[in-house]
N, C-alpha and C positions, 0 to 999 in steps of 0.2 A: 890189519889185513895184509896177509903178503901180496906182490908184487904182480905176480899172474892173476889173484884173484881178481885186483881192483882194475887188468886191462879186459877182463869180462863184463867189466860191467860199463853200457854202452853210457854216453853223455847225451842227459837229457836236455842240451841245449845247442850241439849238434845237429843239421839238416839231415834226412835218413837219404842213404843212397841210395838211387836207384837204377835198377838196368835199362838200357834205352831201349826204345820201341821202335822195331823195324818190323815194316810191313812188308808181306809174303810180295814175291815179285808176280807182274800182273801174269806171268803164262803159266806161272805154279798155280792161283786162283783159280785160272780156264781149265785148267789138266786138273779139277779135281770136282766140277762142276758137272756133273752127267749129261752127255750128249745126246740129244733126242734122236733117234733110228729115224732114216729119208723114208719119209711117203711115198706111196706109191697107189695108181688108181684104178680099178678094177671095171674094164672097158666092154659090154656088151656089144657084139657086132651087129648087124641085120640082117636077115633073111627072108626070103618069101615060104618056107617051109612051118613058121610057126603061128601061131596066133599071139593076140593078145592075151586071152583068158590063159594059155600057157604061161607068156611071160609074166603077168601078173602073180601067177602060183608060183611063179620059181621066185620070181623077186620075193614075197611073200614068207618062203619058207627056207630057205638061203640065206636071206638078210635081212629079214624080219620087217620088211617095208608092209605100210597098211597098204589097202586095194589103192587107196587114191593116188597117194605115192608111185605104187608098182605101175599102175594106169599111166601116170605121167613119164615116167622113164621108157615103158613102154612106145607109148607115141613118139620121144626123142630118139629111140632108135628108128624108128617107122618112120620119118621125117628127115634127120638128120642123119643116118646111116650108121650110129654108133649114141651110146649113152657112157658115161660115167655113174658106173653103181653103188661105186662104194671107196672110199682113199682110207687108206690104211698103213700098215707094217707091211714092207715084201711079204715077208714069212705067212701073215695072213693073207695077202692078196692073192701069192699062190694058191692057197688053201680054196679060198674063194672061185679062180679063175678054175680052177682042177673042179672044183663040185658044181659049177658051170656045166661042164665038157659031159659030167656023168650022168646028167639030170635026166636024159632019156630025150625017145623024140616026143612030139608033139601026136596025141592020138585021135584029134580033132582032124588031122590033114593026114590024108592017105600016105601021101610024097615025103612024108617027114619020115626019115632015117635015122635021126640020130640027135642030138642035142644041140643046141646054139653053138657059137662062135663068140670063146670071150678070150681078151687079152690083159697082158699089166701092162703098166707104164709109168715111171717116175712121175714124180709130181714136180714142177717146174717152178 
């Protein structure tokens, strides 16, 4: 065998090399980990212009809350002066808070003008 062939061929009694193992640094790890988007909570306000059986329907059909549900967040506004409807994504909260404003008035109460008062707020 010439002399090139027989440095091709590896010794079977030789240790195999190997490359060493370096682990990724920790903020490479973090930077490649998908960041969850901040919450945000979609704040019904109170009024004396609406009912209940209104908020209930708009809870109901807005955010798919059963009666019972809707009934309850209803009374926390009616009591508490404000509820949290719903914690989400900005992008959805807007969405939320906007078809809130659209919802129309209350046709139960003459004086109703126009729709609730809803707001966002980060989640904390």
């Amino acid at each position: 065998m010439p002399d090139s062939a027989s440095a091709a061929v590896a010794d079977p009694t030789a240790e195999p090399v190997m490359a060493p193992v370096v682990a990724p640094p920790v903020a490479a790890a973090a930077a490649n980990k998908p960041q969850r988007q901040p919450r945000h909570h979609v704040i019904l306000w109170n009024d004396n212009d609406h009912t209940y059986d209104y908020v209930v329907a708009m809870l109901r059909r807005l955010f798919g809350h059963p009666t019972e549900k809707g009934f309850q967040l209803a009374r926390e506004v009616d009591l508490q002066g404000r509820a949290i409807v719903l914690t989400t994504t900005k992008e959805h909260a807007e969405l939320k808070r906007d078809q809130i404003h659209a919802f129309g008035a209350d046709r139960l109460i003459a004086r109703s003008k126009g729709s609730m008062s809803a707001s966002i707020e980060a989640e904390q």
